[in-house]
N, C-alpha and C positions, 0 to 999 in steps of 0.2 A: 052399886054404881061405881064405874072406875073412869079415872080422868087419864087420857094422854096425848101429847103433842102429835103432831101430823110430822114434825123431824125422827119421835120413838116410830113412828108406824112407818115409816121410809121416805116421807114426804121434805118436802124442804122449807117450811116455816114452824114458827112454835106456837101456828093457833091449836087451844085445847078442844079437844072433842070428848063428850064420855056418854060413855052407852052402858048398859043392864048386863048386857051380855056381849061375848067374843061377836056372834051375828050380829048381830046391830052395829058392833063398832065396824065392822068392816062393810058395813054399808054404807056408816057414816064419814068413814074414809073415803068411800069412792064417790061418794058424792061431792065430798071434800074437795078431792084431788081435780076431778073432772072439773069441776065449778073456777077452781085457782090454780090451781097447776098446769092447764096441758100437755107441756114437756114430761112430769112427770108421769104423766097420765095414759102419755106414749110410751113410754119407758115401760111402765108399770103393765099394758096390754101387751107387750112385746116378753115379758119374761111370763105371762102369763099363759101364752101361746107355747112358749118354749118348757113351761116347766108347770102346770097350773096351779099347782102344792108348793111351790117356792116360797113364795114369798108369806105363807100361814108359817109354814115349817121356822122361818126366821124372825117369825113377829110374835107368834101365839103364844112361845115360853115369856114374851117381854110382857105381855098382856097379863097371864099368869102371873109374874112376882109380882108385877103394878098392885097397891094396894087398894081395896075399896076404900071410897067417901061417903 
């Protein structure tokens, strides 16, 4: 299990989210974001369209050094 803020994932508050795995967190991101963000959320489907591997490419190494709980 690893814990990290929705600001480490690209979001803009420090609620913790922690998931099992890399998949799971990023679901739980986007459910995150969608649910409290929507600006972000617009941002986030907009560079998603434009690059779809963006935003893995600059989150997944942070995921990796995050330590497990």
């Amino acid at each position: 299990m690893k814990t990290m803020t929705c600001k480490q994932l690209g979001g803009p508050c420090d609620e913790r989210l922690a998931a099992e795995s890399w998949n799971e967190m990023v679901q739980k991101m986007v459910a995150h974001v969608s649910a409290n963000h929507p600006e972000t959320a617009e941002e986030m489907k907009k560079m998603h369209e434009a690059d779809p591997k963006k935003w893995g490419r600059e989150t997944k190494p942070k995921w990796d050094a995050s330590p497990a709980v």
